[in-house]
N, C-alpha and C positions, 0 to 999 in steps of 0.2 A: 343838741344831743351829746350826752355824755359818749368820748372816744374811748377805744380800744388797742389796747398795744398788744400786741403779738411779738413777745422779746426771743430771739432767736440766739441759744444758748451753746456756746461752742467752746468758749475761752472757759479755764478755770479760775481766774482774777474775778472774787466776788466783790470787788470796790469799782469796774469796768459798769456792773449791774446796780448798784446802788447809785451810781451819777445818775446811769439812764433812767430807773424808777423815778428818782427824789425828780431830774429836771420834766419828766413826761408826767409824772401827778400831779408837781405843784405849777406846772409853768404850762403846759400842753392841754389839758383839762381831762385826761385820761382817770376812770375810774374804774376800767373793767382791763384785768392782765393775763394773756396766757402766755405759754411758754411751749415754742417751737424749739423740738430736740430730734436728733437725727433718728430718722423711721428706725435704722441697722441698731442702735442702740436702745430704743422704748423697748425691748426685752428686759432690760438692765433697770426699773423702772427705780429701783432702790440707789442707784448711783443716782440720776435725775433728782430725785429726793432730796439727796445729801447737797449737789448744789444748790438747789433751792434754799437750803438749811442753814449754807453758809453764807449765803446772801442776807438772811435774816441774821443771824448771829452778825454780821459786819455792821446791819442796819443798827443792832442793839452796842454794840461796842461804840458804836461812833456815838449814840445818843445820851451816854454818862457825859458828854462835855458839850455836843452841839444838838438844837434841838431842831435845826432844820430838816434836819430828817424824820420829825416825828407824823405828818401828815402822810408821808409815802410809809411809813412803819404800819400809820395803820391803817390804811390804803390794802396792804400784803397781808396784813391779820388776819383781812373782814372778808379771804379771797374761800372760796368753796373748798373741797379737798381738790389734792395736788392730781388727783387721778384725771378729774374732770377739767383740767385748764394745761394738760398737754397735748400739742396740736404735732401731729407727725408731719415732717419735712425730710426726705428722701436727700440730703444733702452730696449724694455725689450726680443726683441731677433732679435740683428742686421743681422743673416744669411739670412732674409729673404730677407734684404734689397740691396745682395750684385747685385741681376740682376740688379737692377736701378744703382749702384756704376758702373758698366760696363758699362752700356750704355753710361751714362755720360760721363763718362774716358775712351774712348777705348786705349787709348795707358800708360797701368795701369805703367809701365816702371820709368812715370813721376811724377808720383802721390804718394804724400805724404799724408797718411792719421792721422793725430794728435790729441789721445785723450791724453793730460794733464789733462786737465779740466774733465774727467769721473772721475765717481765715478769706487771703484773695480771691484765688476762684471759686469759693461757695458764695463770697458777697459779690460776686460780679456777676454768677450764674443768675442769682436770687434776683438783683436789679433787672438785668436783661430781659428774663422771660415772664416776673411779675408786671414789671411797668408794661410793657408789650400785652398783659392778659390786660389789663384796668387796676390791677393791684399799685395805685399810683404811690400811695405814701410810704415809700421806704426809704426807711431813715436811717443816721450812721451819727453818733458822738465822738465829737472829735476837739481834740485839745490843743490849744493855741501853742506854737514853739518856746514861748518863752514859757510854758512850763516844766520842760526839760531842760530848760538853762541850768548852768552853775550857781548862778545870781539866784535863782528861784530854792533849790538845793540849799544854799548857803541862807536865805531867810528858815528854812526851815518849814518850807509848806510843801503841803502833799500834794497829791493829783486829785482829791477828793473833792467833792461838791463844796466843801464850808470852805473851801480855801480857792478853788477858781472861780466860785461864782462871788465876785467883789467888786468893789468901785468900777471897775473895770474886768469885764470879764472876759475868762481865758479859758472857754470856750465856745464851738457853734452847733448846733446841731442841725445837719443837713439833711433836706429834704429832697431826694435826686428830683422829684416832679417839678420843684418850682426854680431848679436850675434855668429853664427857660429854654434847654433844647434837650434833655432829656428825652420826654415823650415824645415832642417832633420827630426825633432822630430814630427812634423806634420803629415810629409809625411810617415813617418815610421810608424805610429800610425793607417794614412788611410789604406796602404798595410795590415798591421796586422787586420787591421779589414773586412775585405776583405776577409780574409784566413780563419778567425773563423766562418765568414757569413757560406761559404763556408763548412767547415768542421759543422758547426751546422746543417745544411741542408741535409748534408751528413748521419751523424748521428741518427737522425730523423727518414731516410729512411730505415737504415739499424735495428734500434730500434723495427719500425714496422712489418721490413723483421722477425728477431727474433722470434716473438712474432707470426706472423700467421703461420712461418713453425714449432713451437711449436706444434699451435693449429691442426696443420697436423702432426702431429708426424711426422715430418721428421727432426728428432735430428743431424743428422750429419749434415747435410746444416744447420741448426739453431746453432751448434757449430762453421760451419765457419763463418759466419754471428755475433757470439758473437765474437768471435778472431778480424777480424777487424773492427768491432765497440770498440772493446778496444783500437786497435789501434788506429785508427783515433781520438779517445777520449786524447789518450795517446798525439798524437802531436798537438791536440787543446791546450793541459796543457802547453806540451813542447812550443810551438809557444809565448804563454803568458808568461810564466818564464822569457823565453829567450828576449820578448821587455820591460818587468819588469827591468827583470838585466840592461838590454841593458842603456834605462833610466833614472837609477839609475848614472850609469856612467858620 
């Protein structure tokens, strides 16, 4: 099944959005594109536009001398109007946005979500609390160091697709799910938080217990009652150490 990018739009550098179209069309097998723009600003629907617009104008300038870009040119052509393939993303806190990501995408499997173009904490939020829902594939293009060499400058090559994707290419695009602890680390972090929920509640209760069989002088049930509240306390600690270490690793 043909995949879906959902290109999440932040940066004004329409050559940033032409790498990732040209490498996600021809290389990724994506044939269906929206464009995730911040909730606070899809009022502004005509600025959205105009990036859009210059992404294509960049697609069409580059194509008077390279024509690897002509499959993702018309990949962008053959796309619906702009109204129907803007997906709202709440960016100063994308979790809330992720029930409308689902709706959209039910079959999440296909769905490439790519923020290059964020700034840190919107691409950090985005990864965190997507990967964590099932929103597994979020991707990021990123360009090998020696493209911002001198040596590279002084050949005379851009940061553009015709010129890093070569004998040797110099770039990757990352996919945080197949990092290999990504989602473990997610998923481990929810479990543990779960446990403390859990054990704080516990706690609580037995804190209380304490304290009114005190108030009844009943010291020997208020000493078992402190025994396992220590415990319980004791493997709330232990629980944390051990996804600390864990982590670490």
């Amino acid at each position: 099944m043909a995949k879906q990018l959902l290109l999440v739009i932040q940066s004004d550098n329409p050559g940033l959005y032409v790498n990732i179209l040209t490498h996600c069309i021809q290389v990724r097998g994506v044939r269906d594109v929206y464009f995730g723009v911040n909730e606070g600003a899809v009022g502004k629907l005509s600025e959205v536009k105009d990036q859009i617009r210059r992404i294509m104008s960049k697609f069409e300038e580059l194509l008077t001398d390279h024509n690897e870009y002509q499959i993702a040119y018309n990949s962008m052509l053959s796309l619906a109007p702009i109204e129907e393939r803007i997906i709202k993303i709440l960016f100063v806190n994308p979790e809330v946005s992720i029930k409308n990501i689902k709706r959209n995408f039910p079959d999440l499997n296909n769905l490439i979500v790519d923020i290059s173009g964020c700034n840190k904490k919107v691409s950090s939020d985005i990864i965190s609390s997507y990967i964590s829902s099932g929103i597994q594939h979020v991707c990021c293009f990123e360009l090998d160091d020696r493209v911002y060499s001198k040596e590279w400058r002084t050949k005379g090559l851009t940061k553009m697709y015709h010129n890093i994707r070569q004998d040797i290419i110099c770039y990757e695009y990352i996919d945080f799910s197949e990092s290999g602890t990504t989602i473990e680390s997610f998923n481990r972090m929810r479990s543990q938080g779960k446990v403390i929920k859990l054990l704080l509640v516990v706690s609580i209760l037995l804190g209380v217990m304490v304290f009114v069989l005190i108030q009844q002088q009943q010291s020997v049930l208020a000493q078992y009652a402190a025994v396992t509240l220590a415990l319980i306390t004791g493997l709330g600690l232990f629980n944390d150490i051990f996804g600390v270490v864990d982590r670490l690793k």
